[in-house]
N, C-alpha and C positions, 0 to 999 in steps of 0.2 A: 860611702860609695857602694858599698854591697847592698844595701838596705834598698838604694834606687833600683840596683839591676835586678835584684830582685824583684819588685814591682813591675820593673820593665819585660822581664820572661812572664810574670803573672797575667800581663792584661795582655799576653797573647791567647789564640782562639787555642784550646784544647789540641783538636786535630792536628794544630801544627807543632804542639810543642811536644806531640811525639814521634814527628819529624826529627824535631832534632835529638829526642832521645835515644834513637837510634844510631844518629854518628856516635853521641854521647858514649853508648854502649863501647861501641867498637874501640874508638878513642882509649876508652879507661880503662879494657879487659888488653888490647892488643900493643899501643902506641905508647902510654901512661904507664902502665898495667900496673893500676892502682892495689896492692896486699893483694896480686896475685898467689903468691905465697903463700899467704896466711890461709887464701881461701882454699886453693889447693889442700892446705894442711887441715883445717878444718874439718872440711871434706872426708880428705880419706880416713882420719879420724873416728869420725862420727856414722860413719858407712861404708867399715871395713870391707863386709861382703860385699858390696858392690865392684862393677868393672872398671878400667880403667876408662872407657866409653861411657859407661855410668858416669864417672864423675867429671869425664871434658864436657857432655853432653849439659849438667847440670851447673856445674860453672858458667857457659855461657848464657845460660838459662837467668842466672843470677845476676847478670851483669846486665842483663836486657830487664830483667825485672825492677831493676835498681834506678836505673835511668827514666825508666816510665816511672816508677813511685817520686822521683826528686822532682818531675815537672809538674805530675798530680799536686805536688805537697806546694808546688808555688800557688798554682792553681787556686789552689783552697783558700789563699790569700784573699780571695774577692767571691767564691764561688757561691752560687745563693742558695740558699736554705732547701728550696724542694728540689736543687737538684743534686745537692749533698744527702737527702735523705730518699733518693731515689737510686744515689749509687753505691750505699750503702747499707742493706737489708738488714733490719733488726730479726732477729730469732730468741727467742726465750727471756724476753729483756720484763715481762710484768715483774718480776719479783720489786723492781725500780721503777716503775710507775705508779701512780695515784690519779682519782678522778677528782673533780675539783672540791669534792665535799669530804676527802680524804689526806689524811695526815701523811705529809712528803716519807718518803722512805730510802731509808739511811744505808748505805753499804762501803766494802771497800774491792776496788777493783784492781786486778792484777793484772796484767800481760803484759807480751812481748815483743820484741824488735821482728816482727812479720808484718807481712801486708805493708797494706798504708797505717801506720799508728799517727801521721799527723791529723787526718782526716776521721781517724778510730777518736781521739782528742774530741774535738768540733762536734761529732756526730752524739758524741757519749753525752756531753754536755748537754745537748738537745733533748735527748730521749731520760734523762735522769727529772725525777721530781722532786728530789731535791738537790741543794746549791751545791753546785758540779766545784771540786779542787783539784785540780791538776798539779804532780809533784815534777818537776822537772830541773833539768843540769845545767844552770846557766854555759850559752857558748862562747868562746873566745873570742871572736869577732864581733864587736858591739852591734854593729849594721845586721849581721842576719841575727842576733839574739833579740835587738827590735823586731825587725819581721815577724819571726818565730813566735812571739809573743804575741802578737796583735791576733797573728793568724788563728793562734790555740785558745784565744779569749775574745773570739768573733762572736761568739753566740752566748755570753755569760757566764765562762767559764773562768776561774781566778786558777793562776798560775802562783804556787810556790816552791820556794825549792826545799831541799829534803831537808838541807838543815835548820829550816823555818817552821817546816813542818808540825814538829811535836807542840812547837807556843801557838800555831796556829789550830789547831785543834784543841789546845786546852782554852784558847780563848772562847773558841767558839762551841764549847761542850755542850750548851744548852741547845744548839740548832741543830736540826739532823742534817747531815751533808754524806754525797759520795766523796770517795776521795780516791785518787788515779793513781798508777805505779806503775812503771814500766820496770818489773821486777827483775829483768835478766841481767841486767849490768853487773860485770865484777868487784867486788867492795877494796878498797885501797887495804896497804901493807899494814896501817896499823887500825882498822875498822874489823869490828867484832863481825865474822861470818860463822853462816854453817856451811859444812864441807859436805858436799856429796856426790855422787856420780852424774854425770851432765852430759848424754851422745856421746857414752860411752868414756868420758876422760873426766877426771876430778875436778870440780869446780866448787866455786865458793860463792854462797848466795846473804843477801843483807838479811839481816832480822829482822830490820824497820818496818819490814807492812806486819811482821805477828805481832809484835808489841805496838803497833797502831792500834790491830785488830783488839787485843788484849785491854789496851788503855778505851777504847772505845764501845767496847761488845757490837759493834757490827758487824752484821754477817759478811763472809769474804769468798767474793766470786772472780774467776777466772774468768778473760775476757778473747775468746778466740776468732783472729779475725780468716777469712779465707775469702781466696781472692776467684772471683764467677768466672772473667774474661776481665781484657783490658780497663780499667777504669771502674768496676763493678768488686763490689764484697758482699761480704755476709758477714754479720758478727754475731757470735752466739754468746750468751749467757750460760757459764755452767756454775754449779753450785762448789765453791772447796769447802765451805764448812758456813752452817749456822750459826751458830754459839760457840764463839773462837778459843770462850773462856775453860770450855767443857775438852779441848786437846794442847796438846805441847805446843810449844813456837816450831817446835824442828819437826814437828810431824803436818803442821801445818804448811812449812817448805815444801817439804818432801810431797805433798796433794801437787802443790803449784810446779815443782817440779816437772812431776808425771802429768802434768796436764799438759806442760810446756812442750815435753816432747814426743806427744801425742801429735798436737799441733803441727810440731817441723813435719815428722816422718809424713803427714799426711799429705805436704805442699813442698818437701825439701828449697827450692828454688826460692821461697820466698822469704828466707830468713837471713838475717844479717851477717853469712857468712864474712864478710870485709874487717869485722871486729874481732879484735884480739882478746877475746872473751875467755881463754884456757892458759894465759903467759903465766899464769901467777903457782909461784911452787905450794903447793898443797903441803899442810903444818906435818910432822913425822907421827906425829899419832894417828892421825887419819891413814896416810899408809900403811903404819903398822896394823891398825884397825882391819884395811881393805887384803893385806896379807894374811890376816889369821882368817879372815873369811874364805877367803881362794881356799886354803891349805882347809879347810873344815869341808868345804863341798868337794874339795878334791877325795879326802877319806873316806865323804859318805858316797861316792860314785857319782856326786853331781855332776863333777870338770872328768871327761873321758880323757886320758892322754894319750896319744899318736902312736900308732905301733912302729 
């Protein structure tokens, strides 16, 4: 049943179907008021300085943006090729192209819950020369996990999920491929993280794209999408590291990181504030870790205290 309605929102005309993402908006921030909370909390979290007008101002912002991206991403269900690559501006993407007398070129690509990422999927696929993998989190509703799938594997892109992942790159070690990651998600209770600071509050990131990088020596770039005007992006290629084998896994987080929330601060509104991305209690040595640093910059006159 979801799988049809899906279709049926898809093969409406663009224009209108951000019509309705508009009530959409209102609906889900006001009437629903889908992890208003969360996002609230998020929020003021992650943009302490900020006003209280800052942050209502931005919330709504987010809840308008949300709605236009979920009809965009049906959209994309059926949308055709040059005019997916016409709303979606590559910037700095040669390092992943070749001409046809040239040997496809192998990377691995990171980013996050911003922008449109279903149409960052589709587009990325397009613009890679070689065979595009997408890791992705099976969803609970078979009907849109169909969709989803079709949608993110329109243009030649194979979809697998992360715990398939590792046999599906040692099967395929001889071919050069990219391989996708939507790196910001929070790793479950018993899944090996690194800890670090994340918009200000402790977060915990997977290891799985550095030891990809590691088991595969492909260079690992960061993929930052920014949104023009309605319906319009830019995605930029940045560099985190060439020779993945030449730094630590946790220092190779810690690039992806700081890229990440380069990213937000530059678009705040566009990020997946609705996700409960910070619920998870950070282990006591990272704390202890993050208190002996406070108490070290407090001695040497870093942290000024309040008179």
């Amino acid at each position: 049943m979801t799988y049809w309605l899906y279709r049926a929102i898809a093969a409406l005309p663009l224009a209108f179907s951000y019509r309705l993402a508009g009530l959409l908006a209102w609906l889900t921030q006001y009437v629903i008021r889908y992890r208003v909370d969360t996002v609230d909390r998020n929020l003021r979290a992650a943009f302490p300085e900020q006003t209280d007008a800052w942050h209502s101002e931005t919330r709504k912002r987010f809840y308008k943006q949300f709605a236009e991206v979920a009809v965009e991403s049906l959209y994309g269900w059926r949308m055709p090729k040059s005019e997916l690559e016409k709303r979606m501006k590559l910037i700095g993407w040669e390092p992943l192209m070749a001409s046809s007398d040239e040997e496809p070129k192998p990377g691995i690509l990171l980013s996050i819950h911003h922008g449109n990422w279903e149409w960052l999927v589709q587009r990325s696929s397009l613009a890679a020369s070689a065979p595009f993998d997408g890791v992705y989190k099976p969803l609970h509703d078979k009907g849109a996990d169909r969709f989803a799938l079709e949608s993110r594997g329109r243009w030649g892109g194979t979809l697998v999920t992360m715990k398939a992942m590792g046999r599906h790159v040692l099967r395929n070690r001889r071919t050069p491929r990219v391989l996708a990651l939507l790196a910001d998600q929070a790793p479950g209770k018993n899944e090996t993280a690194h800890w670090t600071t994340f918009m200000n509050q402790p977060a915990g990131f997977f290891l799985g794209p550095a030891t990809l990088a590691n088991i595969t020596h492909y260079p690992v770039y960061f993929v930052r999408v920014h949104r023009v005007e309605r319906g319009f992006y830019e995605i930029e290629l940045l560099e985190i590291c060439k020779e993945p084998q030449s730094i630590s896994q946790e220092a190779l987080i810690e690039r992806y990181v700081e890229l990440a929330e380069e990213t937000i601060r530059l678009q705040p509104e566009s990020y997946l504030w609705s996700n409960r991305r910070w619920k998870r209690t950070p282990p006591k040595e990272f704390l202890a870790d993050q208190a002996t640093l406070t108490e070290s910059a407090a001695a040497s006159g870093d942290i000024q205290s309040n008179p």
